[in-house]
Backbone as JSON, one array per atom type, in Angstrom:
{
  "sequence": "XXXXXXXXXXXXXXXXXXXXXXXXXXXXXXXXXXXXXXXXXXXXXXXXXXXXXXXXXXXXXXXXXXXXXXXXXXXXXXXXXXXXXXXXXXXXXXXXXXXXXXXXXXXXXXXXXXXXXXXXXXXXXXXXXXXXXXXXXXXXXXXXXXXXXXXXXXXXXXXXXXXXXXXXXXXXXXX",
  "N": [[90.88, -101.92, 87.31], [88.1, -103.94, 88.6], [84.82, -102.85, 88.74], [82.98, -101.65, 91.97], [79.93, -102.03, 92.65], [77.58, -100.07, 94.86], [75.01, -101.97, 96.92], [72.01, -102.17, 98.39], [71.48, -104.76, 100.79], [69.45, -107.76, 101.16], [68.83, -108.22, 104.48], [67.3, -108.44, 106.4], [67.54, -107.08, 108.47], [66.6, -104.5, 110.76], [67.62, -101.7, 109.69], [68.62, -102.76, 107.44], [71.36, -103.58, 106.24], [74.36, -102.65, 104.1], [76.18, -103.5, 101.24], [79.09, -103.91, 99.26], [78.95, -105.37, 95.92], [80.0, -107.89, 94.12], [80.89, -108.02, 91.54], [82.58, -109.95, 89.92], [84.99, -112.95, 88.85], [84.76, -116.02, 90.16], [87.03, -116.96, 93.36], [89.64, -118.72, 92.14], [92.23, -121.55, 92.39], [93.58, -120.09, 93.97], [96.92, -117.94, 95.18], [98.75, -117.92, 98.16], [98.69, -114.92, 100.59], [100.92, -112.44, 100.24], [103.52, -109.71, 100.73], [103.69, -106.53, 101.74], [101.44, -104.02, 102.42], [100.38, -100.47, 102.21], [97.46, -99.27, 104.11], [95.34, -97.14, 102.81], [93.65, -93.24, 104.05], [89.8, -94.02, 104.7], [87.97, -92.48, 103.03], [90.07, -92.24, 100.62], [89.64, -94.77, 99.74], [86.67, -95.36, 97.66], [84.9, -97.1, 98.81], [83.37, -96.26, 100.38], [80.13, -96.43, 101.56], [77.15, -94.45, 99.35], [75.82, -91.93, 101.14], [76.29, -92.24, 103.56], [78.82, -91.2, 105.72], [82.25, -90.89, 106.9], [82.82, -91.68, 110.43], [84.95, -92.25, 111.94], [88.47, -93.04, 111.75], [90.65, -95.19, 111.26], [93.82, -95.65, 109.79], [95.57, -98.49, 109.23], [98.5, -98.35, 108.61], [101.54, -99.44, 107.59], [100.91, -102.86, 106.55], [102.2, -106.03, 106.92], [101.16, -108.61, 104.99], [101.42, -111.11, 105.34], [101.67, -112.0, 107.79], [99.39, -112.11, 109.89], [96.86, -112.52, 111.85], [93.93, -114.73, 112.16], [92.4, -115.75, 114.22], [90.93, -114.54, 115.98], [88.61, -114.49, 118.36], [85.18, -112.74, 118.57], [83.15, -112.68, 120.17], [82.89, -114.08, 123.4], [83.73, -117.45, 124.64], [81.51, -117.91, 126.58], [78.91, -116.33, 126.03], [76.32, -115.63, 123.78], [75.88, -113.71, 121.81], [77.12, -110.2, 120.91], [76.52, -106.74, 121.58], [77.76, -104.13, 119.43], [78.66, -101.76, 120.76], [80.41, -103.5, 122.72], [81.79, -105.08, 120.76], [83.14, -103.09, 119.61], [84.92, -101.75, 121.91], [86.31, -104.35, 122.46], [87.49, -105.29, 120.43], [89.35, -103.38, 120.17], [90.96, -103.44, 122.96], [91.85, -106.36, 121.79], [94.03, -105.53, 120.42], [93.09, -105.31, 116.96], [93.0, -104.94, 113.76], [91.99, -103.48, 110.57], [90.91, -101.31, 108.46], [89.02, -99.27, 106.76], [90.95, -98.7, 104.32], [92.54, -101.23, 104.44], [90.91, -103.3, 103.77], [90.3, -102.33, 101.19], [92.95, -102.85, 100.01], [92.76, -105.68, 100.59], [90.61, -106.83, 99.11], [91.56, -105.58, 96.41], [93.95, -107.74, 96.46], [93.11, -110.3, 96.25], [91.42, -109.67, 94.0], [93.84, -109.81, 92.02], [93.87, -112.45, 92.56], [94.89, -113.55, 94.87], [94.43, -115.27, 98.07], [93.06, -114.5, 100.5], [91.99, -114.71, 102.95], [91.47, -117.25, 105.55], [90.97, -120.54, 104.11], [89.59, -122.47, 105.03], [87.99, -120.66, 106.86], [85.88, -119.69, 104.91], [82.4, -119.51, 104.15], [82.15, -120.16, 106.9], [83.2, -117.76, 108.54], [83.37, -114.26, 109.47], [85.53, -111.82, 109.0], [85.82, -108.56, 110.73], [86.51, -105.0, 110.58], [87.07, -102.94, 112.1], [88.74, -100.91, 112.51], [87.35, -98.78, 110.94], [84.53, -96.51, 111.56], [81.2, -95.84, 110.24], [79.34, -93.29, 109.23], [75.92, -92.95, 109.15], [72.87, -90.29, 108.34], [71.9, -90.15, 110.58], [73.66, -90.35, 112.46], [73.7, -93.37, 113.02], [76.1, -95.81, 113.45], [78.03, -97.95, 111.48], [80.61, -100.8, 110.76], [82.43, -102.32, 108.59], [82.76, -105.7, 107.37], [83.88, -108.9, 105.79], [83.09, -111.33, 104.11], [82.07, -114.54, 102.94], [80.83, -115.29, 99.49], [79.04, -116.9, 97.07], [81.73, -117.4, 96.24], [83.26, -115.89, 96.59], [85.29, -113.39, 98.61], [83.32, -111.28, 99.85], [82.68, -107.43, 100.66], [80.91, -105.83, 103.1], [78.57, -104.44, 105.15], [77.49, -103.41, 108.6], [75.13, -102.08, 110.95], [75.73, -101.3, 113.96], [74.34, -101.33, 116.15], [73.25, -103.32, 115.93], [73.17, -107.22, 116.97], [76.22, -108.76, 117.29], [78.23, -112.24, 116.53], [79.52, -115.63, 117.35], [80.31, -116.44, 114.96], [82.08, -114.04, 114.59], [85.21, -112.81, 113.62], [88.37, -111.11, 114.36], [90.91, -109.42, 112.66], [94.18, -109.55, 113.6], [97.65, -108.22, 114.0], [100.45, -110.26, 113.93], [103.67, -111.54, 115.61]],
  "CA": [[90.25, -102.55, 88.45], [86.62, -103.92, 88.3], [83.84, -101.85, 89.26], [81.94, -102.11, 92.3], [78.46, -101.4, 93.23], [77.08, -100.46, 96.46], [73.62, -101.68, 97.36], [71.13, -102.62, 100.11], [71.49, -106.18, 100.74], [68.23, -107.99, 102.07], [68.85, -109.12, 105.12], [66.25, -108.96, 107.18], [67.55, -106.43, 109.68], [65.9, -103.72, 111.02], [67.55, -100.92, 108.92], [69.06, -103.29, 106.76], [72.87, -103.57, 105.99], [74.89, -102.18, 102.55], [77.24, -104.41, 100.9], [79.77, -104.37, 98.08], [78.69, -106.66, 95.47], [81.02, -108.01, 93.67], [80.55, -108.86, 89.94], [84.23, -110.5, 89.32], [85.22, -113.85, 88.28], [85.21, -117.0, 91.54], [88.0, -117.27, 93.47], [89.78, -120.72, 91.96], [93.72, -121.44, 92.74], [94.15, -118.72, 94.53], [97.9, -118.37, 96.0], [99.28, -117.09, 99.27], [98.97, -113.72, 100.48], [102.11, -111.91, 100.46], [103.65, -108.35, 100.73], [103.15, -105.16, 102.54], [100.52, -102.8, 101.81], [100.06, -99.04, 103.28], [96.44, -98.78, 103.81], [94.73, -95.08, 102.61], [92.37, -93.43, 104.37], [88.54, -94.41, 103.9], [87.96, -91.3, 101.86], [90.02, -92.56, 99.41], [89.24, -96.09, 98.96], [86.01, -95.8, 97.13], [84.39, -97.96, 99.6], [82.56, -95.68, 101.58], [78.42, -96.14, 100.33], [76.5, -93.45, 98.99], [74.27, -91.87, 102.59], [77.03, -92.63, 104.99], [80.15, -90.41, 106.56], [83.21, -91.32, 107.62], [82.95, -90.77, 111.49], [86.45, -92.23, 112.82], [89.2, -94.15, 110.73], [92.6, -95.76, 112.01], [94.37, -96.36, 108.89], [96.77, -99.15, 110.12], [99.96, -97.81, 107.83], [102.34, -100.78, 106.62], [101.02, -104.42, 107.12], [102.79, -107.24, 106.34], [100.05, -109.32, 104.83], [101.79, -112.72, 105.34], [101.7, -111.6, 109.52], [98.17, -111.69, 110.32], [96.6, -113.73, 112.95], [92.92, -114.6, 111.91], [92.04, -116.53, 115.12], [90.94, -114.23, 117.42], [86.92, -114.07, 118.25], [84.95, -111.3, 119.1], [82.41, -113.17, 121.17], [83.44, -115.34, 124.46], [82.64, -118.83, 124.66], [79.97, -117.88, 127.32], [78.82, -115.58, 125.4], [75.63, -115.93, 122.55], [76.65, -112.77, 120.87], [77.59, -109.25, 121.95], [76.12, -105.37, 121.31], [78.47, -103.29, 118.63], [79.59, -101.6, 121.23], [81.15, -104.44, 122.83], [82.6, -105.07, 119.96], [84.31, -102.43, 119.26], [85.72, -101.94, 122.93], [86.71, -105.79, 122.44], [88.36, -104.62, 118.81], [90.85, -101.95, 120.74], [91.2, -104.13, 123.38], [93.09, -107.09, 121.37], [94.66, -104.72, 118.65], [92.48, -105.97, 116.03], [93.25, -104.32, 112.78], [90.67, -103.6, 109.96], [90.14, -100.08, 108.17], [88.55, -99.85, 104.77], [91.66, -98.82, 103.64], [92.95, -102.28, 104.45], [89.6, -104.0, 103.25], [90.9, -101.78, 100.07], [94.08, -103.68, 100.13], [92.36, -107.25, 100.24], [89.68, -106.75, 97.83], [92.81, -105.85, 95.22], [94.76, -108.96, 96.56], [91.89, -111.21, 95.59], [90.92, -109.4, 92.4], [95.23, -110.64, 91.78], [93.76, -114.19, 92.85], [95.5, -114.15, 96.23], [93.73, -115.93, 99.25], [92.71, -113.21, 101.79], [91.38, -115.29, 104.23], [92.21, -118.93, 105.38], [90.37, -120.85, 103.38], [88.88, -123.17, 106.27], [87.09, -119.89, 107.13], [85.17, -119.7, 104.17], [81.4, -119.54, 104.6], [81.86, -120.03, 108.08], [83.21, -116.47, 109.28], [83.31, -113.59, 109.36], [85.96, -110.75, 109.41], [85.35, -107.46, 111.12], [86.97, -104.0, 109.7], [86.65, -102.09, 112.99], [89.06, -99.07, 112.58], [86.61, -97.39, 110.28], [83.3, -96.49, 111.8], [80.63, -94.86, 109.06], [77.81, -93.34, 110.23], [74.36, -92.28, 108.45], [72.56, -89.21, 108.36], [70.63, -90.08, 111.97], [74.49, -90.77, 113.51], [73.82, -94.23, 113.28], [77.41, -96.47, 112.96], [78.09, -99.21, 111.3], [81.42, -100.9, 110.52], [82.92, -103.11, 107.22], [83.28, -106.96, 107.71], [83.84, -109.67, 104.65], [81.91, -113.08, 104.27], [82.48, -115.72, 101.7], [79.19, -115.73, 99.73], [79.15, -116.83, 95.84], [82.93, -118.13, 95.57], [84.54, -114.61, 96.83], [85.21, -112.69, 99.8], [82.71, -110.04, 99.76], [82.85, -106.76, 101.61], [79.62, -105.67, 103.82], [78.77, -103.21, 106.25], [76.92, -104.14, 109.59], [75.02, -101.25, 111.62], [76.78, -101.21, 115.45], [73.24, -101.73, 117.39], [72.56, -104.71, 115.7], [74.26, -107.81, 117.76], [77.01, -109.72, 116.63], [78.0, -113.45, 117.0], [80.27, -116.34, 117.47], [81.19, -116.53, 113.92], [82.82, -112.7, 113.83], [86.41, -112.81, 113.84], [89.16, -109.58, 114.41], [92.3, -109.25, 112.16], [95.29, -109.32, 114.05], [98.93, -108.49, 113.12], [100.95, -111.54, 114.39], [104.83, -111.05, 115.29]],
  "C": [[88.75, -102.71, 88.16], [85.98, -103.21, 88.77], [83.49, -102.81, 90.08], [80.96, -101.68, 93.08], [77.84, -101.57, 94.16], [75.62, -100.81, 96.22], [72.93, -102.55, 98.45], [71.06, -104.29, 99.91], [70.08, -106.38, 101.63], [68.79, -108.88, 103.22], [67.93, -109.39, 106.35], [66.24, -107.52, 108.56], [66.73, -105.08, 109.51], [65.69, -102.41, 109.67], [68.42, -101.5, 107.57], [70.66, -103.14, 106.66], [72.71, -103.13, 104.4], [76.19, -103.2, 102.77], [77.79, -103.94, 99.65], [79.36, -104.98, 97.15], [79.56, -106.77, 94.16], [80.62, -108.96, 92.27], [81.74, -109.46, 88.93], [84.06, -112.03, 89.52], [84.76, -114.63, 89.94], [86.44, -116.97, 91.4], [88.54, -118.7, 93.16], [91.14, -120.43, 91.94], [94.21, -120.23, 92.74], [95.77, -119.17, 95.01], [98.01, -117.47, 97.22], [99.09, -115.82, 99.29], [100.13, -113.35, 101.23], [102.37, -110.76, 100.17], [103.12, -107.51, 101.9], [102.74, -103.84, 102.27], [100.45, -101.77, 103.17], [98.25, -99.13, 103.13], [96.3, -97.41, 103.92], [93.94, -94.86, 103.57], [91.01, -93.56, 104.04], [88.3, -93.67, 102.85], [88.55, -91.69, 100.13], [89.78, -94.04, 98.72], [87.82, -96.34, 97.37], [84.68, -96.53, 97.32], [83.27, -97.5, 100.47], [81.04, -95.64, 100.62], [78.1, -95.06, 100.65], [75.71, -93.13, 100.5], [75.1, -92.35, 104.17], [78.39, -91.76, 104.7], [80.88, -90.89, 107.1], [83.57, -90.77, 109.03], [84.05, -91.18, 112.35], [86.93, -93.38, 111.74], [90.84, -94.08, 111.26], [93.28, -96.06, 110.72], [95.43, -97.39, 109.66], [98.27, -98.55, 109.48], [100.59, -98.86, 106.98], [101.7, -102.04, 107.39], [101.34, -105.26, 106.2], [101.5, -108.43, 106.05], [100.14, -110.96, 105.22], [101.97, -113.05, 107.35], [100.37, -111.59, 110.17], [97.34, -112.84, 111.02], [94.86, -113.97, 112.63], [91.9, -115.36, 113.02], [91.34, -116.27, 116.16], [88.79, -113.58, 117.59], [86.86, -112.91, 118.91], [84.57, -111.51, 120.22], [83.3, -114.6, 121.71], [83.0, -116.35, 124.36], [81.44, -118.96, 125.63], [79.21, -116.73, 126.99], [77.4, -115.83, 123.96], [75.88, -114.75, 121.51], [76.28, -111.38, 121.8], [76.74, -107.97, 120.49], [77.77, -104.89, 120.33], [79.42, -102.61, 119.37], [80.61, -101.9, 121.95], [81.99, -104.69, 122.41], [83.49, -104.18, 119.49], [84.89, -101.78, 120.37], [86.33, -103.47, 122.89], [88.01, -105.36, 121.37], [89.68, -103.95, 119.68], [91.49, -102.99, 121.45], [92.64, -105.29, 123.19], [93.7, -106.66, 120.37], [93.99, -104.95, 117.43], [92.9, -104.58, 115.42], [92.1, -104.11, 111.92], [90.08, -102.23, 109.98], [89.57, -100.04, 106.97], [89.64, -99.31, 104.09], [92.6, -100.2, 103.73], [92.19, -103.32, 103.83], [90.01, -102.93, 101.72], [91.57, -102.92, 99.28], [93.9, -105.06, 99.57], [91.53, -107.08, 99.11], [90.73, -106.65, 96.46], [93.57, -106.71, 95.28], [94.28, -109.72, 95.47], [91.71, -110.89, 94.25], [92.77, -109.96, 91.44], [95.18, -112.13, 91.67], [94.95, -114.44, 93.86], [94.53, -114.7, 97.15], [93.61, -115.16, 100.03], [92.4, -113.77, 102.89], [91.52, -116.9, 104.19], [91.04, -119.88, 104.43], [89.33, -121.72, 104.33], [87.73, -121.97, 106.98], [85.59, -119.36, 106.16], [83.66, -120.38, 104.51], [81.01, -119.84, 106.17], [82.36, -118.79, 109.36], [83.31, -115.64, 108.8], [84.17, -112.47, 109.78], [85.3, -108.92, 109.61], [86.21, -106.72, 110.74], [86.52, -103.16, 110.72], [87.32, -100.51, 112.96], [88.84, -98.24, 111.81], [85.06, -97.34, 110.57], [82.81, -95.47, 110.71], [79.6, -94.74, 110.26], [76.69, -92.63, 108.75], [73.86, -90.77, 109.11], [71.89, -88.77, 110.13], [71.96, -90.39, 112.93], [74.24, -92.13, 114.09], [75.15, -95.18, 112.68], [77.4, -97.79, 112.34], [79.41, -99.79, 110.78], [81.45, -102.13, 109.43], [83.19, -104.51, 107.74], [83.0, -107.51, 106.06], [83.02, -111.35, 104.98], [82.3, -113.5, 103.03], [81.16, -115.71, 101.21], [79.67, -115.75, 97.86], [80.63, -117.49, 95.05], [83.9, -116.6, 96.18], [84.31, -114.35, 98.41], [84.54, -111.31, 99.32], [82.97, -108.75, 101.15], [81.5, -106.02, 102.28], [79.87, -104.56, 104.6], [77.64, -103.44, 107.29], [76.67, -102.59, 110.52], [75.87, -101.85, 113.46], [75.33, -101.84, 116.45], [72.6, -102.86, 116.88], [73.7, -105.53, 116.67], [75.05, -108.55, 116.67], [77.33, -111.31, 117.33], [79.33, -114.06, 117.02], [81.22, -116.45, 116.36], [82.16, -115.21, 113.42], [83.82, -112.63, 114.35], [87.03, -111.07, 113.49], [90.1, -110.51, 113.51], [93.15, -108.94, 113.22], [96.68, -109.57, 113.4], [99.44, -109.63, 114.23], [102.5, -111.54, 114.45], [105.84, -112.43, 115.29]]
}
C-alpha cells in the first residue's frame, strides 16, 4: 500500500486543518465501486494525525459499497452554512455513515482504481466522515471529510467550530 503523510494544509483557518496527502498516481478509468467492506476501528487505520485522539468512533461494520446514497446535504437550502455541531446532530439525524475506518476502506478502493465518489461530485463536494470525532490536546474536535483536489479523492480533517457549507455532503447507506 502507498504511504501516506500527514501534514498541515494551508488553509487559511484559524487553527488550520490536517490532511492526508496523497502522493499516488491520478485517478484515470476508474471502474465501479463494488463489494462489502468491514470498517476497523480508527486506531487501526493509520489515519489518525500525529497531536490528535480518538474521542468517539462508530465503526459502521459491513457496507455494501455499491448501496450508498451520496445525495444527502448537510446544510438546508435556507441555510448559508451551519456550526459543527449542527452538523453532527444533522449526521445522526439522517444515518449518515462515515468513520475513518470506512474512509480506510475508500482510500484502498481508489488506490485499486475504483471510483469512490460519483464522479459529477468531483471538485464540487465534499464528503463528511462523521462517526469518528478526533480531538487535540485543548479537546478541540474535528472530523475526516474527502475533496477531489489534484485528480484524487483526498482525505482531510476539518476542526468542528469552524462552519460548514452547502457543498458538504453525508454518506448514506441506501436500501
Amino acid at each position: 500500500m502507498a504511504r501516506r503523510k500527514i501534514v498541515n494544509s494551508i488553509t487559511g483557518a484559524v487553527r488550520g486543518e490536517k490532511t492526508v496527502e496523497e502522493n499516488l498516481p491520478v485517478v484515470e478509468n476508474s471502474s465501479p465501486l463494488l463489494g462489502i467492506v468491514k470498517s476497523q476501528p480508527a486506531e487501526q487505520t493509520g489515519l489518525v494525525p500525529q497531536g490528535l485522539k480518538v474521542a468517539s468512533d462508530k465503526p459502521e461494520g459491513d457496507v455494501d459499497l455499491a448501496k450508498l446514497d451520496y445525495s444527502m446535504g448537510a446544510v438546508h437550502d435556507d441555510e448559508v452554512y451551519i456550526t459543527g455541531k449542527t452538523l453532527m446532530k444533522r449526521a445522526a439525524e439522517v444515518g449518515a455513515i462515515g468513520s475513518l475506518g470506512l474512509a480506510a476502506a475508500l482510500l484502498k478502493a481508489q488506490d485499486e482504481g475504483k471510483e469512490i465518489f460519483p464522479v459529477e461530485s468531483r471538485s464540487v463536494h465534499y464528503f463528511i466522515m462523521p462517526l469518528t470525532e478526533l480531538q487535540d490536546y485543548e479537546c478541540e474536535g474535528c472530523v475526516a471529510y474527502f475533496s477531489w483536489y489534484g485528480g484524487r479523492w483526498g482525505l482531510h480533517f476539518r476542526w468542528l467550530h469552524n462552519f460548514f457549507y452547502p457543498q458538504n455532503r453525508f454518506v448514506r447507506r441506501s436500501e
